[in-house]
C-alpha positions as CSV (number, residue, x, y, z in Angstrom):
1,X,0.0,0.0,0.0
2,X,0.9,3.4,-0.6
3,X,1.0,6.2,2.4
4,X,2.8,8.9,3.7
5,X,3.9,6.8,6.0
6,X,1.8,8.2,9.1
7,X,-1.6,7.6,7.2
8,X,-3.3,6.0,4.2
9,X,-6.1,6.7,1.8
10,X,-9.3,4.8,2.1
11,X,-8.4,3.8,-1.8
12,X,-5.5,2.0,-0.6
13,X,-7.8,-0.2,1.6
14,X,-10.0,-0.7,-1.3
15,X,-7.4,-1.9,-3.4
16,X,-5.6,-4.2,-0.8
17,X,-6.1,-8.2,-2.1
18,X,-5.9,-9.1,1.4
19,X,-9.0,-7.0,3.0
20,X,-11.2,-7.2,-0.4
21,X,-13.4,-4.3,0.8
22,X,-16.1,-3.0,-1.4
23,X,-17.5,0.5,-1.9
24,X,-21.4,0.6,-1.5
25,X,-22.1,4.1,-1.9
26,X,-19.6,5.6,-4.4
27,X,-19.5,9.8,-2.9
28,X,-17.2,11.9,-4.9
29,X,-14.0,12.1,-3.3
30,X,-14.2,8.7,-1.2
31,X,-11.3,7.2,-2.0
32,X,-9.4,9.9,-1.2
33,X,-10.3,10.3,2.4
34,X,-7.4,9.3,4.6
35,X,-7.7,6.8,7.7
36,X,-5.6,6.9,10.6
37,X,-7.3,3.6,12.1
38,X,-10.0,1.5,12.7
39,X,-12.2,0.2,15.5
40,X,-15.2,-2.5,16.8
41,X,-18.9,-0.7,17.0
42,X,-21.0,-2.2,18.9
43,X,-24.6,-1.9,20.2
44,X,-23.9,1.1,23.1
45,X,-20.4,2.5,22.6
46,X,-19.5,5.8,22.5
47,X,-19.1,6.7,19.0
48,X,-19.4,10.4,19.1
49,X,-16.2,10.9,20.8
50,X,-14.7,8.8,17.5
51,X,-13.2,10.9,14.5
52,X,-14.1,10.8,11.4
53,X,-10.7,9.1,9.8
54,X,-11.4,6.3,12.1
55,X,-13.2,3.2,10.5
56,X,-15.8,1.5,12.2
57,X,-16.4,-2.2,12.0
58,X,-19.5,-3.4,12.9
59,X,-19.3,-6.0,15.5
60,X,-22.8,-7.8,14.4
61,X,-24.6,-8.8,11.1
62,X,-27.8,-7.6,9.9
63,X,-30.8,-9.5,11.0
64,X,-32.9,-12.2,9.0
65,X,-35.5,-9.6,8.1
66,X,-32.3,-6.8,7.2
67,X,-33.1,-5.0,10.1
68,X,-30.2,-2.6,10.7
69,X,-27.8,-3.9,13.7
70,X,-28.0,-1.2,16.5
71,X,-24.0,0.3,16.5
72,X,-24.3,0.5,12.4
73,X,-27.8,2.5,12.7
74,X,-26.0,4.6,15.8
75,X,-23.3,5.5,13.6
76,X,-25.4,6.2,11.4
77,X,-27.1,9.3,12.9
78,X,-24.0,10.5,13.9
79,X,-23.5,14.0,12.4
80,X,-20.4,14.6,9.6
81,X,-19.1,11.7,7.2
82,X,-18.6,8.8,8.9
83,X,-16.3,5.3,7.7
84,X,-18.4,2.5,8.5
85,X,-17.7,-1.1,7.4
86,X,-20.7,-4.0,7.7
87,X,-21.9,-7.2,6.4
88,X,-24.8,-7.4,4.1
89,X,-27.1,-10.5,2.9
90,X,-26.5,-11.7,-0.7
91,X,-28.3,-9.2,-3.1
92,X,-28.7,-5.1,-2.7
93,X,-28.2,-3.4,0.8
94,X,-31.6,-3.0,2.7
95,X,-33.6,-0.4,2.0
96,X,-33.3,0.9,5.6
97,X,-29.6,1.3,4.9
98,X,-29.4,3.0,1.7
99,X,-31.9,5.7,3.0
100,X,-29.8,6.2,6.4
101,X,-26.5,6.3,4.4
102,X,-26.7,10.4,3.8
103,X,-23.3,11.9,3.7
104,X,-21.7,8.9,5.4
105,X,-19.5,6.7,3.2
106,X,-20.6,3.1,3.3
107,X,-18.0,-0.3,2.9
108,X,-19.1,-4.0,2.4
109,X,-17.3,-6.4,4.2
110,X,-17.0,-10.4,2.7
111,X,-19.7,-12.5,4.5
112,X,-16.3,-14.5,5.5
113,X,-14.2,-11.8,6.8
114,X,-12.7,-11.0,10.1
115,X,-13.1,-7.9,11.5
116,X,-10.1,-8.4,13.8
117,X,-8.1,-8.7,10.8
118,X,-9.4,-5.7,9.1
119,X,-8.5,-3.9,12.6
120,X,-5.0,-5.3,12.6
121,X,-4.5,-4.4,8.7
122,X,-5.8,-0.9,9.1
123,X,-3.5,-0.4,12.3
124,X,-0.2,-2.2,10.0
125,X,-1.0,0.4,7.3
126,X,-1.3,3.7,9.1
127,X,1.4,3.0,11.8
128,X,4.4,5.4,11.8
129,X,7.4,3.8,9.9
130,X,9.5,3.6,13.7
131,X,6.4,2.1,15.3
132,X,6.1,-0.9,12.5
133,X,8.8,-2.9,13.2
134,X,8.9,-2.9,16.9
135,X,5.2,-4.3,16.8
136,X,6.0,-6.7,14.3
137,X,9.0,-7.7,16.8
138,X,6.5,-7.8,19.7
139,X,4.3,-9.8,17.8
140,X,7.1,-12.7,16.7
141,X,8.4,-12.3,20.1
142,X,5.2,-13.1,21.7
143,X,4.5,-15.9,19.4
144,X,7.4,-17.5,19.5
145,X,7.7,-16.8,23.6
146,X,4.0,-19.5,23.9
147,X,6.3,-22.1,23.0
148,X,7.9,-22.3,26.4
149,X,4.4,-23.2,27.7
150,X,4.2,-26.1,25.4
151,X,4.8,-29.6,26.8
152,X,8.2,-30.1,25.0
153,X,9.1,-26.4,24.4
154,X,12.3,-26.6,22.7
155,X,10.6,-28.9,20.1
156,X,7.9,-26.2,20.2
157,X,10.2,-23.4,19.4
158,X,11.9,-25.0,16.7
159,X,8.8,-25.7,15.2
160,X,7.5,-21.9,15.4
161,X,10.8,-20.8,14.4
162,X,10.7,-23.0,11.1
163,X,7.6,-21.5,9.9
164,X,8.4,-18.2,10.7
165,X,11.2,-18.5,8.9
166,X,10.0,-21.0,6.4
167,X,13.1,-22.6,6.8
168,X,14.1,-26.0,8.4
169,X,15.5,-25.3,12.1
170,X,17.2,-26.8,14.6
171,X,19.4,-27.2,17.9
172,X,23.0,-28.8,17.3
173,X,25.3,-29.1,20.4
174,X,29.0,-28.9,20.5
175,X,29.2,-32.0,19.0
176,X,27.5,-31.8,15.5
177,X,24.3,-34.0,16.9
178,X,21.0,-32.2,15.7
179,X,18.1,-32.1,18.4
180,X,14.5,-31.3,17.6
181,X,14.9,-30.8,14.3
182,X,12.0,-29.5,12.2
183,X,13.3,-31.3,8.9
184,X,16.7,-32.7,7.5
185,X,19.6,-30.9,7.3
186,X,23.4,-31.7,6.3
187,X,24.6,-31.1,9.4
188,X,28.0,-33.2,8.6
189,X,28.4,-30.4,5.5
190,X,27.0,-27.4,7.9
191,X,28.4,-28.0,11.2
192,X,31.9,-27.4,10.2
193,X,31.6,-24.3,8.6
194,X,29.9,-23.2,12.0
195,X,32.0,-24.7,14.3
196,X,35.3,-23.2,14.0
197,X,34.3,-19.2,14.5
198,X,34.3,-17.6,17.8
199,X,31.3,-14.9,17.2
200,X,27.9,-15.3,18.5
201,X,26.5,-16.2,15.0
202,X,27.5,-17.2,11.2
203,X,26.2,-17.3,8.2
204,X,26.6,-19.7,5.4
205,X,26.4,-20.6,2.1
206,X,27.0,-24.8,1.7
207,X,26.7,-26.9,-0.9
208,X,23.0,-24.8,-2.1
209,X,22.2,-24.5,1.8
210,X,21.8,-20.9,2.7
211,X,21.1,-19.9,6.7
212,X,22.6,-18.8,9.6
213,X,23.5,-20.6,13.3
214,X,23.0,-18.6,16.8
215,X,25.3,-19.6,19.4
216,X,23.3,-20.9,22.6
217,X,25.3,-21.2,25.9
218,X,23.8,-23.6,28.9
219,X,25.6,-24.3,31.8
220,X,25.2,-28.1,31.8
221,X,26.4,-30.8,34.6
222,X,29.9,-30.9,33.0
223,X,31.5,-27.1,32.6
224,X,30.2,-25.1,29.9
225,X,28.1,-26.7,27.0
226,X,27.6,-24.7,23.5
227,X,25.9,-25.1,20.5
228,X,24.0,-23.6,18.0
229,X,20.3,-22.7,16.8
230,X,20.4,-23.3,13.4
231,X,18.2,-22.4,10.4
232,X,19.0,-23.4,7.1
233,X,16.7,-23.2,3.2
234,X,17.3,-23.3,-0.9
235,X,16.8,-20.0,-1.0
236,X,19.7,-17.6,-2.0
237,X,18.0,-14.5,-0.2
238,X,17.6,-16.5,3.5
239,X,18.1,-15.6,5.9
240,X,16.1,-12.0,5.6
241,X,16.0,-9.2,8.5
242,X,13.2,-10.5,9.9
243,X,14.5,-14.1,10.1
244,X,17.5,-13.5,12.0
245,X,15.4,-11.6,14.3
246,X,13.5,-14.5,14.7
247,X,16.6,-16.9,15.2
248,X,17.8,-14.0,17.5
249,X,14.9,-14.5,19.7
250,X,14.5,-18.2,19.6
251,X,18.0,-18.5,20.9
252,X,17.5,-16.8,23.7
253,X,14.6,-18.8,24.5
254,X,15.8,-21.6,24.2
255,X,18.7,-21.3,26.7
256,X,16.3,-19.8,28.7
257,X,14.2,-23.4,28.8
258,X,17.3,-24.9,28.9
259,X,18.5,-23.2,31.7
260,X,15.0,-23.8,33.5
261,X,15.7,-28.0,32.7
262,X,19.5,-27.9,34.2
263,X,18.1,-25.9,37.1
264,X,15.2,-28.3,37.9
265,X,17.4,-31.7,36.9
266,X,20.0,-30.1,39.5
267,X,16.9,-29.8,42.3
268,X,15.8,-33.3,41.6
269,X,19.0,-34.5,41.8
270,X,19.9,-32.7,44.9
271,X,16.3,-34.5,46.7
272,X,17.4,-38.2,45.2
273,X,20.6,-38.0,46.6
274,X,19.5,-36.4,50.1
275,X,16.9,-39.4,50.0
276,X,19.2,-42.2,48.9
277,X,22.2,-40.4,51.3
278,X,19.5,-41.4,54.2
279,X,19.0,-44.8,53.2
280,X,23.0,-45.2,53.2
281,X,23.2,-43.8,56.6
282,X,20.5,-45.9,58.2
283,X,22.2,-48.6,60.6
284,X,20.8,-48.9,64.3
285,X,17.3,-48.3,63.0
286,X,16.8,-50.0,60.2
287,X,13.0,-49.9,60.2
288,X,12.1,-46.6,58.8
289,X,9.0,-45.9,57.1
290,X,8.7,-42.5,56.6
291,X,12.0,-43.2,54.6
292,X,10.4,-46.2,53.1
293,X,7.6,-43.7,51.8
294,X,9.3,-40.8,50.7
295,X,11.8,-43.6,48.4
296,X,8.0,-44.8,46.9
297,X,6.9,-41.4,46.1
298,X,10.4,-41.4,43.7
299,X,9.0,-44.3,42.1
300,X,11.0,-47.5,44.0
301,X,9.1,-50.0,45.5
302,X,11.4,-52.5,47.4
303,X,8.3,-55.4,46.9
304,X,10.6,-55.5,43.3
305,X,14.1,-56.1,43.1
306,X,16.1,-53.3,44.0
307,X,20.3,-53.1,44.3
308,X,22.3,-50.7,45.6
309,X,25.3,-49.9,42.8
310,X,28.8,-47.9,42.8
311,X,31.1,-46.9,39.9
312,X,34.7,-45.5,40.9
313,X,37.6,-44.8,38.1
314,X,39.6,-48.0,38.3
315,X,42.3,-45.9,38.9
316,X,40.7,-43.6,41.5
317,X,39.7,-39.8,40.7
318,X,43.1,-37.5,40.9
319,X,42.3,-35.3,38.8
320,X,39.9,-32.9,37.2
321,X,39.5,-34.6,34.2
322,X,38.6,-37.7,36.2
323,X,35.6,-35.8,38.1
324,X,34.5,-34.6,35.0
325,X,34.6,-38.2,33.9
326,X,32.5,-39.0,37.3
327,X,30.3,-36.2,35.7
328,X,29.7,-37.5,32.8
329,X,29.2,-40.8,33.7
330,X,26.0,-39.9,36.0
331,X,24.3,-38.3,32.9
332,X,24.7,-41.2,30.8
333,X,23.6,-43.5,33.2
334,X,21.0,-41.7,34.1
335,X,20.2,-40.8,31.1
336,X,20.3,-44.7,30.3
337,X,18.0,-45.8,33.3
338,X,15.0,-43.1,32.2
339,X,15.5,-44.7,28.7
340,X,15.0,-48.1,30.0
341,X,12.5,-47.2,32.7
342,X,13.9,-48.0,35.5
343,X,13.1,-46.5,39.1
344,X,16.4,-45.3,40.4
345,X,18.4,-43.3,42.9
346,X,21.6,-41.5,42.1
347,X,24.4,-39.5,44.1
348,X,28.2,-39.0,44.7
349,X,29.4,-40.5,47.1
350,X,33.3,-40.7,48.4
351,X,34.3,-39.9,44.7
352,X,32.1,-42.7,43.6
353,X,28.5,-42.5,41.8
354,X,26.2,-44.7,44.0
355,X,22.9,-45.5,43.4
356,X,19.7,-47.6,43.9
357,X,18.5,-49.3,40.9
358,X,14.9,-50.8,40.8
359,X,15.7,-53.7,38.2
360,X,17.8,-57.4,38.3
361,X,21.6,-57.7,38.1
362,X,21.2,-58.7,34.2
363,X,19.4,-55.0,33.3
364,X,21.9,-53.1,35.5
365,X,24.9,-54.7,33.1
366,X,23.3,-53.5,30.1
367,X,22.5,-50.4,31.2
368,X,26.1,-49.7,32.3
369,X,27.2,-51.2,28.9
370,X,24.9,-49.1,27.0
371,X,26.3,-46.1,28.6
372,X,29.5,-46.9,26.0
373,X,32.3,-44.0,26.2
374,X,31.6,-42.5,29.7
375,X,31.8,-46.4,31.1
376,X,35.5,-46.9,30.0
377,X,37.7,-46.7,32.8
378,X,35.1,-47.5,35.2
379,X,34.8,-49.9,37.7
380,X,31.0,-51.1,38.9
381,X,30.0,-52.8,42.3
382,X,26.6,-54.6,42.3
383,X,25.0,-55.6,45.7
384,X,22.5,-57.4,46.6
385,X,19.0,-57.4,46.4
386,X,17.3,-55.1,49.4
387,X,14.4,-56.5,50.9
388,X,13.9,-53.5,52.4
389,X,14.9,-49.8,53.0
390,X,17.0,-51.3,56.3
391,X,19.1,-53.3,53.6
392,X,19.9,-50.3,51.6
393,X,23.3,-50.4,53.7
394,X,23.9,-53.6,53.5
395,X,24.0,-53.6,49.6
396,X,26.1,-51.0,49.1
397,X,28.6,-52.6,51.6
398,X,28.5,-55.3,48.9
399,X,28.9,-52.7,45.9
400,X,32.1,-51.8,47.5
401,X,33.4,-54.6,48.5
402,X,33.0,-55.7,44.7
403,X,35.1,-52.9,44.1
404,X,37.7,-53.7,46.2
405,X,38.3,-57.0,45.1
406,X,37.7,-56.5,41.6
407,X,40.9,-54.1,41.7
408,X,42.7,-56.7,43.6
409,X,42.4,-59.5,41.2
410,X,43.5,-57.0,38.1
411,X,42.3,-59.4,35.7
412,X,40.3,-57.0,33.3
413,X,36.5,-57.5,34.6
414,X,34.8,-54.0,35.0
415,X,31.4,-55.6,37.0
416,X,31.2,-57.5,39.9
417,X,28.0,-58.3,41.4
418,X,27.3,-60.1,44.8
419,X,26.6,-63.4,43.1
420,X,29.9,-63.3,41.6
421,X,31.8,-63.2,45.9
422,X,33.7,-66.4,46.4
423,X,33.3,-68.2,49.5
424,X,35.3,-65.4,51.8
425,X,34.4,-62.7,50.3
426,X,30.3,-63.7,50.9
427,X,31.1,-64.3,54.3
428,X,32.9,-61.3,54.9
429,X,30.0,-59.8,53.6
430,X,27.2,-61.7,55.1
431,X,28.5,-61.4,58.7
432,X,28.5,-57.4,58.6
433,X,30.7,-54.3,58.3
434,X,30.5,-53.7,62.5
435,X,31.2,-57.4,63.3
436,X,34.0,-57.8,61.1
437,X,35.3,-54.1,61.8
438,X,35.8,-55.5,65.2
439,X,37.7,-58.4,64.5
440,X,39.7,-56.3,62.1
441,X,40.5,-54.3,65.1
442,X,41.5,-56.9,67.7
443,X,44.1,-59.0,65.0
444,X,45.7,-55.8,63.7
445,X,45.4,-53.8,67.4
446,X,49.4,-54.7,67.4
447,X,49.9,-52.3,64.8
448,X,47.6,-49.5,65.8
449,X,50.4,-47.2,67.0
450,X,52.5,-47.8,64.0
451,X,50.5,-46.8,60.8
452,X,53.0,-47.0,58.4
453,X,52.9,-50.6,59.0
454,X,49.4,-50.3,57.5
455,X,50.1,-48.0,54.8
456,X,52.3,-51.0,53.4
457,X,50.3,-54.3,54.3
458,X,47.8,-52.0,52.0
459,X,49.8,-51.6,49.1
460,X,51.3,-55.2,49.4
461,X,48.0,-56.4,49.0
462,X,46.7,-53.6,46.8
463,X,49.8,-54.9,44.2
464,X,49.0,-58.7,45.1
465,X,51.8,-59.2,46.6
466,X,53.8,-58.3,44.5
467,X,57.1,-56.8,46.5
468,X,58.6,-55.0,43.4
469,X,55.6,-53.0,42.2
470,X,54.1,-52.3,45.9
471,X,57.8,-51.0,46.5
472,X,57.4,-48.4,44.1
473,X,54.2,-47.3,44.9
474,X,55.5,-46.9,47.9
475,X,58.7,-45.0,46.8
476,X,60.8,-47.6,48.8
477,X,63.5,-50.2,48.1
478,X,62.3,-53.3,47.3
479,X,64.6,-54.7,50.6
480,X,63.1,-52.1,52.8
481,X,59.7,-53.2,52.2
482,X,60.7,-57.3,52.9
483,X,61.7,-55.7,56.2
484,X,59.0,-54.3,57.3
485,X,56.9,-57.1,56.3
486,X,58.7,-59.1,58.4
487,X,58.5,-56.7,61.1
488,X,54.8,-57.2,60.3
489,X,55.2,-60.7,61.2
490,X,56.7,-60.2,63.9
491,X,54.2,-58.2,66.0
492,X,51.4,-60.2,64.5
493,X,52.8,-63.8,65.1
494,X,51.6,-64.8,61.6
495,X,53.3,-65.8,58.1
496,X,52.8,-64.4,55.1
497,X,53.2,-67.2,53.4
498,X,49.9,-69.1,55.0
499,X,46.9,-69.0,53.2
500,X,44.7,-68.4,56.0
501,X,47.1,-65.5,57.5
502,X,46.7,-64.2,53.9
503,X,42.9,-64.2,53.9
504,X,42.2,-63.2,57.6
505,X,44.7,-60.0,56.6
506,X,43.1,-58.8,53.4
507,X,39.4,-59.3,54.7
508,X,40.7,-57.6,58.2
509,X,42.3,-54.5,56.2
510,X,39.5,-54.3,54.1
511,X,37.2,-54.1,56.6
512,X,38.9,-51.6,58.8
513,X,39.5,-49.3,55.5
514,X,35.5,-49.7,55.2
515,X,35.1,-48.6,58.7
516,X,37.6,-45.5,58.3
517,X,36.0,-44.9,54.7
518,X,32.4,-44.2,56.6
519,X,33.4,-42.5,60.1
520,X,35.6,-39.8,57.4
521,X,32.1,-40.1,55.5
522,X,29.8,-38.9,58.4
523,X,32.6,-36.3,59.7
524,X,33.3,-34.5,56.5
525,X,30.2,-34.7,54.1
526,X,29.4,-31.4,52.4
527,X,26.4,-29.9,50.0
528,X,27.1,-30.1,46.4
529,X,29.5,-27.4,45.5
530,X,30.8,-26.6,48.9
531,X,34.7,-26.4,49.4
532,X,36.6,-28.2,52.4
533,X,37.9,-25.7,54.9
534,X,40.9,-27.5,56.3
535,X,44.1,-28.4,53.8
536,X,43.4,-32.2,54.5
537,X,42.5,-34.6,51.8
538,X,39.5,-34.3,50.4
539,X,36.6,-37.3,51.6
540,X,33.2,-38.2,51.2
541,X,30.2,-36.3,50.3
542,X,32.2,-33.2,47.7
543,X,31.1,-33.7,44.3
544,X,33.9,-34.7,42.4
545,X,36.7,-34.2,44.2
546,X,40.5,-33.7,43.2
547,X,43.0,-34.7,45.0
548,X,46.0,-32.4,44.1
549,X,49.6,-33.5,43.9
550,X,50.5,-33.8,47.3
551,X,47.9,-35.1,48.5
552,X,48.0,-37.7,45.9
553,X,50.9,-39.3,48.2
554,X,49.0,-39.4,50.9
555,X,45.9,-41.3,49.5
556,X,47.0,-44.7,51.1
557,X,47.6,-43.4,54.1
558,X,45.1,-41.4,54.7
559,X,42.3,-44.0,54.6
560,X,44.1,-45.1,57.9
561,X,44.3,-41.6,59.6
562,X,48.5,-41.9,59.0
563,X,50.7,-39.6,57.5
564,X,54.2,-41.3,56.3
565,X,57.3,-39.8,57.7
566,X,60.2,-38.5,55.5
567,X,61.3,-42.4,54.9
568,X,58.4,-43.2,53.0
């Protein structure tokens, strides 16, 4: 349409395709008139105080017998020339009408019309030129803002965003993979030309694909995560100014929703593990049912099989890249279990994920298999299947015992569940952590004031028995360490050489470990996020910790309380 750009002629809404108005009553000079806007009459309003370049749209039809609708005969009698817009019945206008129409100028409206859209149009056309685009920018922002109330939103979004843009759109993250795409793309042709800038978006011009990619930043579980909303078409001229406000827009949107996810996976995460950190804890009182409640309203049901599981680095976490490991192995695996509906539980625990699985031994192995990548390095403790939410503790004292003598056997296996304990090892873990803690405590109470004796039954065991490799683990000579073996001995009246001296040692030291590992548990356990205030090794309870250099030395020792003097 043509205006001066603050106005436009009523012959510029006659001609408009879109509004298909009609002239009933052709006055000299009508078309001329200019119109600054448009609004609903109906039966009682006002319409005196309205001015004459102001349109009015009846708001009702005529009646069966062409009687006049009550707002069209008001405006009517008004005095001056008035705009008015109506619908009339197939044939000529009612004689009521054509009498009544005097100086007024008269337009048909199509019997299918809108008059909301008439409105709209008339406001488009006689807006300022500033005023124009920042309502047509309100308007896509609005529209494409309902998406977020939609069930899936960011599917939503890209979906609004496609036609908006009448383009195919969709999320990639920092890996190339597309999510809730509206249609196919090339995204193995598109993604590198995208990846390798460092502004906030690119355009490009692949292979006949013409678009543009919006970065979108989320803070996810494992440092920063970025990708890109990207919109892509055939068409030379895309993407146009008002598409890349639209991409623009939806960008911010969606890290907005995506924000909103992390933030509520975080809170759910942060109840599970304050639910499943109880059940851990529960050991004079194992009857608990408002426990036993609040574990069903998370969707377990210990009626069903349910096993308490632990993953740990086989080679221990030491650094950051191994917590971030730890990190990414509890979004797989969780990610894995809702996939596979099961009912589960999941937290850190002593730089270990630990978690209660509602499902059987042979589901948990797939599962962890499935996870693929994140799994590799990983070792995973099964236990057994809790009755009960009393038995919760038992079966992760049989998760990590799995641990413990899966690294001691070295032979490869990554899973160990407690069908798979020898004969010992099922006693040891049948009988009970405080029983056997005690009888730890009474063979090796000849050692208790001399913890460096510990430090190295430990790693002799830890390197089955292997002098030359526990030696330099230790950073000693290899003759220094037969000597204080045999000083072990000694104060223990025992061989090492004896099976049974072998066995009651390892299941005593492994039990007395588990009993340090839980008292440094219940004296050092922080929130998520929350650094230690003291110097000391990190324990229990801090979401992937690091241990740093130093401190790596003192990992054997310090699951005994012992620091090692200068000769190691």
């Amino acid at each position: 349409m043509k205006h001066d750009g603050t106005v436009c002629t009523l012959g510029d809404l006659l001609y408009s395709e879109r509004l298909s108005l009609t002239l009933l009553v052709d006055l000299a000079g009508a078309e001329s008139r200019t119109v600054h806007g448009a609004r609903l009459a109906a039966g009682g309003d006002d319409l005196a105080e309205v001015g004459e370049d102001v349109i009015l749209v009846a708001a009702d039809r005529p009646g069966p017998g062409g009687e006049l609708p009550a707002a069209v005969a008001e405006a009517l009698a008004l005095s001056g020339s008035r705009i008015i817009a109506v619908w009339l019945p197939p044939g000529a206008p009612p004689v009521a009408l054509e009498r009544a129409v005097g100086h007024h100028i008269l337009l048909g409206l199509p019997a299918d019309s809108d008059p909301a859209e008439l409105i709209a149009e008339i406001a488009r056309s006689t807006a300022r030129p500033e005023e124009s685009p920042t309502r047509r920018l309100t308007s896509l922002q609005r529209s494409l803002t309902q998406a977020l109330t939609e069930p899936k939103p960011l599917r939503a979004l890209t979906s609004r965003a496609a036609k908006v843009c009448n383009a195919v759109v969709t999320l990639v993250d920092s890996h190339g993979g597309s999510e809730h795409a509206s249609g196919p793309l090339p995204l193995s042709r598109l993604f590198p030309e995208i990846a390798r800038t460092q502004s906030e978006a690119q355009k490009f011009a692949v292979e006949g694909w013409y678009g543009m990619a919006v970065r979108v930043a989320t803070s996810a579980s494992v440092g920063e995560r970025t990708g890109w909303l990207l919109a892509a078409s055939r068409r030379p001229a895309f993407p146009d100014q008002y598409s890349e406000a639209a991409l623009y827009i939806a960008a911010s949107l969606a890290e907005t929703s995506l924000q909103i996810e992390f933030a509520a996976q975080r809170q759910e995460r942060a109840v599970r593990s304050a639910v499943l950190e109880e059940a851990l804890a529960l050991r004079l009182e194992r009857h608990d049912t408002e426990l036993t409640g609040r574990i069903a309203s998370l969707g377990l049901s210990f009626e069903q099989e349910a096993r308490v599981i632990v993953a740990e680095p086989a080679l221990g976490v030491n650094t950051a890249r191994d917590a971030a490991a730890l990190e990414r192995l509890h979004a797989d695996l969780q990610r894995t279990l809702v996939s596979d509906g099961l009912p589960h539980l999941l937290v850190f625990r002593e730089s270990a994920l630990v978690g209660l699985v509602q499902t059987s031994v042979s589901a948990i192995r797939r599962a962890f298999v499935k996870t693929g990548a994140a799994a590799e390095g990983f070792l995973l403790g099964i236990g057994r299947d809790a009755a009960g939410v009393g038995h919760v503790v038992d079966s992760y004292h049989d998760a990590q015992l799995a641990l413990r003598v899966l690294r001691r056997e070295g032979t490869g296996r990554r899973l160990m569940a407690y069908e798979d304990f020898d004969f010992a090892t099922r006693l040891f873990s049948d009988v009970g952590l405080d029983r056997m803690g005690e009888w730890a405590k009474e063979l090796l109470r000849p050692l208790e004031d001399r913890q460096t004796m510990l430090v190295t039954l430990s790693a002799y065991f830890e390197h089955r028995q292997n002098i030359m490799t526990a030696a330099d683990a230790l950073a000693v000579h290899h003759n220094s360490l037969r000597y204080r073996l045999s000083k072990i001995e000694s104060a223990l009246d025992l061989n090492l050489r004896d099976p049974s001296a072998v066995s009651s040692l390892f299941l005593a030291l492994t039990a007395l470990s588990m009993v340090e590992a839980e008292s440094w548990t219940q004296r050092r356990i922080l929130p998520t996020g929350r650094e230690e205030q003291s110097g000391e090794i990190r324990g229990a309870g801090a979401t992937g910790t690091v241990l740093s250099d130093s401190e790596q030395g003192l990992s054997l020792s310090a699951r005994f309380g012992a620091a090692l003097g200068p000769e190691r």
